[in-house]
MARDO-687222 format. One record per residue (C-alpha): residue in three letters; x, y, z. Coordinates in nm, 2 decimals, decimal comma. Layout:
<rs>
+------+--------+--------+--------+
! type !      X !      Y !      Z !
+------+--------+--------+--------+
!  ALA !      X !      Y !      Z !
...
+------+--------+--------+--------+
</rs>
This chain:
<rs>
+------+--------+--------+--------+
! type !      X !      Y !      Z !
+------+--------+--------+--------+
!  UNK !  -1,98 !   1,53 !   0,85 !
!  UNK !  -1,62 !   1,38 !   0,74 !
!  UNK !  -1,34 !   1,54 !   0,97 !
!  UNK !  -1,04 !   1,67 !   0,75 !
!  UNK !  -0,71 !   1,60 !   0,80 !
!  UNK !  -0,34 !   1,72 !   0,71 !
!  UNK !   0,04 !   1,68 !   0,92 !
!  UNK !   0,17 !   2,00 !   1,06 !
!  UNK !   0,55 !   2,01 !   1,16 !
!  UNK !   0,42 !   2,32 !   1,38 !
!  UNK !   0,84 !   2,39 !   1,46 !
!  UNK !   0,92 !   2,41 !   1,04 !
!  UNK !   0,57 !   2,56 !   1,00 !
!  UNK !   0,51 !   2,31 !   0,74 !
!  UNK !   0,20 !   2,06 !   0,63 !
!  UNK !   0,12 !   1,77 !   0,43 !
!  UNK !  -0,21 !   1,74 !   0,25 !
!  UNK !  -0,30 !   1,47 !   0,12 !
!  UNK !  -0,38 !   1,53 !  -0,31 !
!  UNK !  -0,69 !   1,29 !  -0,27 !
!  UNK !  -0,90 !   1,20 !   0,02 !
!  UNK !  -0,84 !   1,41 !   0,30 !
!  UNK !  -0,99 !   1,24 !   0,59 !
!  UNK !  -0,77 !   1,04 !   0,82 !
!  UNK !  -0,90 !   0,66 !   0,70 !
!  UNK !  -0,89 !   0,80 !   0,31 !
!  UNK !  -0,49 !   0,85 !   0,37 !
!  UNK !  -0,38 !   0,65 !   0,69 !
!  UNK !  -0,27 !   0,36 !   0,47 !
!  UNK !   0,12 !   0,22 !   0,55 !
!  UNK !   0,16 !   0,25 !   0,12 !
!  UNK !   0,01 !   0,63 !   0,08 !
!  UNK !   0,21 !   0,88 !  -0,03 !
!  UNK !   0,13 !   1,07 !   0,28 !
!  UNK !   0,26 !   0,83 !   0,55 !
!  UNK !   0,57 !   0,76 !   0,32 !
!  UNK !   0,69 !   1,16 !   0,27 !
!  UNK !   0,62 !   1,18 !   0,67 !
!  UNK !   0,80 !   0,89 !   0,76 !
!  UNK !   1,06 !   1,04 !   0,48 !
!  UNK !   1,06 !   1,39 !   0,65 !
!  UNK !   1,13 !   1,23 !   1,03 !
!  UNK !   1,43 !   1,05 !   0,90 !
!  UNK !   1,54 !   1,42 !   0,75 !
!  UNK !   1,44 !   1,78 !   0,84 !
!  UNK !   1,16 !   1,68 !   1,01 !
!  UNK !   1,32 !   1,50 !   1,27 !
!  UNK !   1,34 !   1,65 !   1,66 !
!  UNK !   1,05 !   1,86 !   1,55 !
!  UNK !   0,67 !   1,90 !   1,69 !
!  UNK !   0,53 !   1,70 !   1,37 !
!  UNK !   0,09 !   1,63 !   1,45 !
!  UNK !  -0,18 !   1,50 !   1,25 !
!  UNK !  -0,47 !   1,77 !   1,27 !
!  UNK !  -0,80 !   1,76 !   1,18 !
!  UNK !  -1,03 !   2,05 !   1,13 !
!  UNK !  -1,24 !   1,98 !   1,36 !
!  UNK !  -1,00 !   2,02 !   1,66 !
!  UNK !  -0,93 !   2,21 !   1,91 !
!  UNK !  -0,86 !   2,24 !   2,26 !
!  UNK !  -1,22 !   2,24 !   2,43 !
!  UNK !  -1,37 !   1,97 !   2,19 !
!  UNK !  -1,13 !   1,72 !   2,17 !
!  UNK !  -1,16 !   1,39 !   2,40 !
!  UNK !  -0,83 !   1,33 !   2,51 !
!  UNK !  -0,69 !   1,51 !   2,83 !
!  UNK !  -0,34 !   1,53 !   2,68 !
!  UNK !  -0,42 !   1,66 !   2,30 !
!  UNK !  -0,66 !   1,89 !   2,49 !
!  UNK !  -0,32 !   2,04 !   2,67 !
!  UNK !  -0,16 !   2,04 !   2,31 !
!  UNK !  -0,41 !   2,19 !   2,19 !
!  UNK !  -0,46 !   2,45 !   2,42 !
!  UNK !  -0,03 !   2,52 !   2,37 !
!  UNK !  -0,04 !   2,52 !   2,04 !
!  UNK !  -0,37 !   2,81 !   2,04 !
!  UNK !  -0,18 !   3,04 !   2,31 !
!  UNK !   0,17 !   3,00 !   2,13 !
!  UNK !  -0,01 !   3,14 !   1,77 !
!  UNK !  -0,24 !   3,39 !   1,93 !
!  UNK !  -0,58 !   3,18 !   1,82 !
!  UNK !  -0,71 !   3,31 !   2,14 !
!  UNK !  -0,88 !   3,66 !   2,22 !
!  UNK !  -0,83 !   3,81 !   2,58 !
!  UNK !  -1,17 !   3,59 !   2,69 !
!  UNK !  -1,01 !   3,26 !   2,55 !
!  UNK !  -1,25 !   3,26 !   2,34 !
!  UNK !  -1,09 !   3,03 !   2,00 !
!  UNK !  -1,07 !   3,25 !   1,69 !
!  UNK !  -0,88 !   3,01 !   1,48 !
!  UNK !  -0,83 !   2,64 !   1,42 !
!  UNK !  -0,43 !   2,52 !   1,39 !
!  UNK !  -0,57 !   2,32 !   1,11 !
!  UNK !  -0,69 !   2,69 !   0,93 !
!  UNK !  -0,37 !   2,86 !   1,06 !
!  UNK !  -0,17 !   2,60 !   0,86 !
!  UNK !  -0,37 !   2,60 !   0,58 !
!  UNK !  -0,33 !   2,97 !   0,53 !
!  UNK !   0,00 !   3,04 !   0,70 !
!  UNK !   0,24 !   2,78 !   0,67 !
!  UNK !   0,41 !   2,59 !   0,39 !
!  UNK !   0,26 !   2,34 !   0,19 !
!  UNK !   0,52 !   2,04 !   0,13 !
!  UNK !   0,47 !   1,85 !  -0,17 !
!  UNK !   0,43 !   1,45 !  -0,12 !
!  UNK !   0,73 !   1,24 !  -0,23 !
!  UNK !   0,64 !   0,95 !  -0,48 !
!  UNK !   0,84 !   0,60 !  -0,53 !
!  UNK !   0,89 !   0,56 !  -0,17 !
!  UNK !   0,91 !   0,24 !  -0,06 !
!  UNK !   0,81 !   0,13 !   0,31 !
!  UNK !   1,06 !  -0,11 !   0,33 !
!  UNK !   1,34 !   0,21 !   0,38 !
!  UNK !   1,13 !   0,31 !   0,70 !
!  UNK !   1,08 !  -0,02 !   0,83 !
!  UNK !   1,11 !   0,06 !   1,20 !
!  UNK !   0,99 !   0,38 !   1,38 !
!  UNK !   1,15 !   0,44 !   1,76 !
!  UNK !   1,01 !   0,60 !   2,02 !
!  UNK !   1,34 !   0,70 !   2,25 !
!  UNK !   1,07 !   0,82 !   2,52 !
!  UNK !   0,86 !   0,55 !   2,61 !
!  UNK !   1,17 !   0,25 !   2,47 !
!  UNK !   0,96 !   0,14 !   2,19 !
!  UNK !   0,98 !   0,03 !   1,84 !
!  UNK !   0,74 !  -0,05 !   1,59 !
!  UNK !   0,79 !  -0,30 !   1,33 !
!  UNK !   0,62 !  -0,19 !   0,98 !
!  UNK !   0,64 !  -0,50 !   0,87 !
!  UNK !   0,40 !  -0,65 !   1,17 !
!  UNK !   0,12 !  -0,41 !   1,08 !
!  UNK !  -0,21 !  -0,62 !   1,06 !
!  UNK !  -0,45 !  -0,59 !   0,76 !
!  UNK !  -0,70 !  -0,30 !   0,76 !
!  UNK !  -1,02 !  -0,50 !   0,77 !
!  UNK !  -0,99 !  -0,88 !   0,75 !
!  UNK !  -1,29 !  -0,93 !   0,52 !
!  UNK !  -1,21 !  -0,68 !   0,24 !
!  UNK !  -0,82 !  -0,65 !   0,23 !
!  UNK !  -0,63 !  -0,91 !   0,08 !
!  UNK !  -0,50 !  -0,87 !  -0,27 !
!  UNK !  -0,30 !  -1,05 !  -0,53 !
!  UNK !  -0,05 !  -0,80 !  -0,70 !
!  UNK !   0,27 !  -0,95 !  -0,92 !
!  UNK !   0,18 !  -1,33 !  -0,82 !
!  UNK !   0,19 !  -1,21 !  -0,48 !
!  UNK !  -0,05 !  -1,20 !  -0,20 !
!  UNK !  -0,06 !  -0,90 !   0,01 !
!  UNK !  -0,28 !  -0,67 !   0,24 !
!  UNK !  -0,38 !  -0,25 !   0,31 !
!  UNK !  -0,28 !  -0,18 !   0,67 !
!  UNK !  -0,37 !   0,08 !   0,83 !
!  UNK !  -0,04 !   0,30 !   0,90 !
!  UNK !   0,00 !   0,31 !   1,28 !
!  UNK !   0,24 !   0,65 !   1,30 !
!  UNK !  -0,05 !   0,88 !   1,20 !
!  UNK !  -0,33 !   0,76 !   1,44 !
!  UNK !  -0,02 !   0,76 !   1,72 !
!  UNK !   0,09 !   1,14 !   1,64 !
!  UNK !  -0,35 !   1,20 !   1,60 !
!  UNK !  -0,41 !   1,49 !   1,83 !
!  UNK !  -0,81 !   1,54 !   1,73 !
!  UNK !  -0,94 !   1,17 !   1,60 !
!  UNK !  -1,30 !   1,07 !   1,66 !
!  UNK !  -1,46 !   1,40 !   1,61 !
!  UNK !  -1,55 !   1,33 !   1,24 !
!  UNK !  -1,66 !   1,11 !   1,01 !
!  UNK !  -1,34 !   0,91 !   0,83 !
!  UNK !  -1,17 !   0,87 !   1,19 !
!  UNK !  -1,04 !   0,56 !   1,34 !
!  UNK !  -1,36 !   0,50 !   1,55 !
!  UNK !  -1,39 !   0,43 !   1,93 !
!  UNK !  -1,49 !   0,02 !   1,89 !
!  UNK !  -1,20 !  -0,04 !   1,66 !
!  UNK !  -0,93 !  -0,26 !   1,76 !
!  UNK !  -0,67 !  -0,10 !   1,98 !
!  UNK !  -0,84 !   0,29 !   1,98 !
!  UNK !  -0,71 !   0,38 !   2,32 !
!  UNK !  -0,37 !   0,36 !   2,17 !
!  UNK !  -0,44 !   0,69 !   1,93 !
!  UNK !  -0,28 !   0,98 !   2,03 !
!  UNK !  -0,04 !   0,84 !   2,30 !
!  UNK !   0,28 !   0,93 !   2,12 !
!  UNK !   0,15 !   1,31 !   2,06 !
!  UNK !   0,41 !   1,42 !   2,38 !
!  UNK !   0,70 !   1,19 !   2,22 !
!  UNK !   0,76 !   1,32 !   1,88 !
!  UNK !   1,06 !   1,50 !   1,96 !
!  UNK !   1,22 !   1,17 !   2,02 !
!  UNK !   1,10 !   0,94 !   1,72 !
!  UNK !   1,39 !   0,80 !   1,47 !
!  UNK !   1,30 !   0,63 !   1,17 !
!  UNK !   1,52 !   0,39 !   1,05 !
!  UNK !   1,55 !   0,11 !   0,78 !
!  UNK !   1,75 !  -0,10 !   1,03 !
!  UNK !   1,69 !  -0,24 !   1,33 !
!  UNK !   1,86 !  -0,06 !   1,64 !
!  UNK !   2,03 !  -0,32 !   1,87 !
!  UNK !   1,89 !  -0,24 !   2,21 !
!  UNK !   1,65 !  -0,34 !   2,45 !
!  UNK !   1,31 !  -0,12 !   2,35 !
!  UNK !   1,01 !  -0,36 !   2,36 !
!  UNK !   0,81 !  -0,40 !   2,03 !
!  UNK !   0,48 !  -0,22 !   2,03 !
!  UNK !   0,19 !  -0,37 !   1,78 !
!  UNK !  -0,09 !  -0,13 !   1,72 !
!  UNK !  -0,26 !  -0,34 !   1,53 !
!  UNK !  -0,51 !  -0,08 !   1,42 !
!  UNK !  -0,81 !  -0,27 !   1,25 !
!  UNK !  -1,13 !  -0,20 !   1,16 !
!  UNK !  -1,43 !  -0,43 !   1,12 !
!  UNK !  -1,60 !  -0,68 !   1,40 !
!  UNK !  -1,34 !  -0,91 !   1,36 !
!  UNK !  -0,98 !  -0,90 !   1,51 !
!  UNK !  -0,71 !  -1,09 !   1,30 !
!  UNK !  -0,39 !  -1,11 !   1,50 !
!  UNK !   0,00 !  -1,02 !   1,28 !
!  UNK !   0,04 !  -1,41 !   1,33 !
!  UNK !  -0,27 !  -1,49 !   1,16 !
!  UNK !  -0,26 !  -1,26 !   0,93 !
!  UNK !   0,06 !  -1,43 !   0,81 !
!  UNK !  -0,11 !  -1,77 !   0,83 !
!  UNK !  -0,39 !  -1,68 !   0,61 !
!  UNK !  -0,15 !  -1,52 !   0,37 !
!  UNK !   0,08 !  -1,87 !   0,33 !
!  UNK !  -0,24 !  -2,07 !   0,29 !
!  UNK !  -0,34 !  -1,83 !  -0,01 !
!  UNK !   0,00 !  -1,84 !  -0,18 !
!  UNK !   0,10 !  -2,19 !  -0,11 !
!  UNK !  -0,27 !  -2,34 !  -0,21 !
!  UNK !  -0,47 !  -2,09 !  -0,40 !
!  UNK !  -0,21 !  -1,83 !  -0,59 !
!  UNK !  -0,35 !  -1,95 !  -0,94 !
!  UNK !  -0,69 !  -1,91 !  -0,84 !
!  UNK !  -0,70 !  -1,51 !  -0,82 !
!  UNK !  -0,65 !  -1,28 !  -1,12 !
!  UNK !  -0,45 !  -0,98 !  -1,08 !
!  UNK !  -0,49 !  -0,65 !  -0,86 !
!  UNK !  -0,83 !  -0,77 !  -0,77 !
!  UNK !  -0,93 !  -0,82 !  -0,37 !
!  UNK !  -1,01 !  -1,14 !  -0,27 !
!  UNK !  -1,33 !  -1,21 !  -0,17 !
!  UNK !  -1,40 !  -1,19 !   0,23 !
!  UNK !  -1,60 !  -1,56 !   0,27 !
!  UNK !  -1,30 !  -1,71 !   0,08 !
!  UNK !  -1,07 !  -1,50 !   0,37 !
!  UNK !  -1,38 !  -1,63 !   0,60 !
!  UNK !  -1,37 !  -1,99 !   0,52 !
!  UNK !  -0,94 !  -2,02 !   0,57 !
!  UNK !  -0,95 !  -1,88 !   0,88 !
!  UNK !  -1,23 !  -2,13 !   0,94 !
!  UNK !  -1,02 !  -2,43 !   0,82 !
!  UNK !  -1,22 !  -2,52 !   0,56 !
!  UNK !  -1,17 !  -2,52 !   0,19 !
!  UNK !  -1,27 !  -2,21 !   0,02 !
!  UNK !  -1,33 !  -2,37 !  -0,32 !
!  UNK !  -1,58 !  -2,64 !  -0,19 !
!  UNK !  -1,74 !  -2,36 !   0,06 !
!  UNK !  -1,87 !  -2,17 !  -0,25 !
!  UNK !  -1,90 !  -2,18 !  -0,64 !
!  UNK !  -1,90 !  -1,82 !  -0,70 !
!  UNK !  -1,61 !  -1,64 !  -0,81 !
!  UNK !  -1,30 !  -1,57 !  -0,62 !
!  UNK !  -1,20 !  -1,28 !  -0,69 !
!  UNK !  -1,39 !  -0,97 !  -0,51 !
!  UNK !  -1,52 !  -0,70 !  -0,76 !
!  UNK !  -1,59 !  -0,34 !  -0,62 !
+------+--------+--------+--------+
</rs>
């Protein structure tokens, strides 16, 4: 069954649900409206505050990490979700459903305006603009003459106290997993910011991808320069680029000689 997800800013007793899929891989996209009114919200009210992504299926007996299991259990004795047995009465995923406040997503906001996220705890940063695409195969795109790709938006799987209890997660064999859920104790500390801070955090690159197939930032960009610098004309608009033309680039071949079927991916 597909595990449900929202963010709760359990200080503000506020969520964000998302208005279309709501498991954490239908949403957890750097360009969704749900990553961009979080990001938003951190750089405004939201920011100092306890802010998690929850899923319904967690709590603090089931989940696999020590640490959101300690959350977990917090969060459950600090809103009474416990009777005198510990047995759990109540999800904080229900709780917030029913008893907190609903904040509407924000639309027209651009990533660009939340290009680095800092963690003052552990001296990182994360550059948005190093994300890696999603799935290498499936996710590059033209859109206005442009080639781009759908990454997977790292702060959400970071601030994930109960992923990998559902289907829709970021699954265990996916590329940098072990990171997910390690800045649930930090987010009292995170600052958002458009510009880059001048100090000496190191850069962190999740680099959350899917698929059997790890494509490195630096590649990434590689294949990207090769499809707009050789192959722009070939692709129509908003259509994805079909993954043995992807395939064949990384390979160093030519994509056009490798096949005669169309270029541009249909699904």
């Amino acid at each position: 069954m597909g595990q449900y997800h929202m963010i709760i800013n359990v200080d503000k007793k506020e969520y964000l649900r998302s208005n279309a899929g709501l498991k954490l891989l239908e949403w957890g996209y750097l360009e969704n409206p749900m990553n961009l009114t979080l990001l938003d919200n951190l750089t405004k009210s939201w920011k100092g505050d306890r802010v998690y992504v929850v899923g319904d299926y967690g709590n603090s007996r089931d989940v696999y990490s020590r640490e959101c299991s300690r959350i977990f259990s917090g969060l459950e004795k600090e809103f009474e979700l416990c009777d005198n047995d510990g047995k759990i009465n109540n999800s904080i995923y229900s709780l917030a459903y029913d008893k907190f406040k609903e904040i509407p997503l924000k639309d027209n906001l651009k990533v660009d305006n939340y290009r680095y996220i800092y963690n003052h705890d552990t001296k990182q940063y994360i550059d948005l603009k190093h994300c890696v695409p999603a799935d290498f195969n499936y996710d590059f795109f033209k859109y206005k003459n442009k080639i781009g790709y759908m990454a997977i938006a790292p702060l959400p799987l970071l601030l994930s106290l109960s992923n990998g209890l559902g289907g829709g997660d970021y699954y265990e064999k996916s590329y940098n997993h072990d990171l997910v859920g390690s800045w649930v104790n930090n987010t009292k500390s995170l600052e958002v910011r458009k510009d880059k801070l001048d100090n000496n955090y190191e850069e962190l690159l999740p680099e959350f991808q899917e698929g059997k197939t790890y494509m490195s930032y630096k590649e990434a960009q590689r294949v990207k320069k090769i499809l707009e610098e050789k192959y722009l004309d070939t692709f129509k608009e908003d259509l994805w680029i079909k993954k043995e033309f992807i395939e064949s680039i990384v390979k160093g071949k030519n994509p056009l000689i490798e096949s005669n079927k169309k270029c541009d991916m249909e699904r």
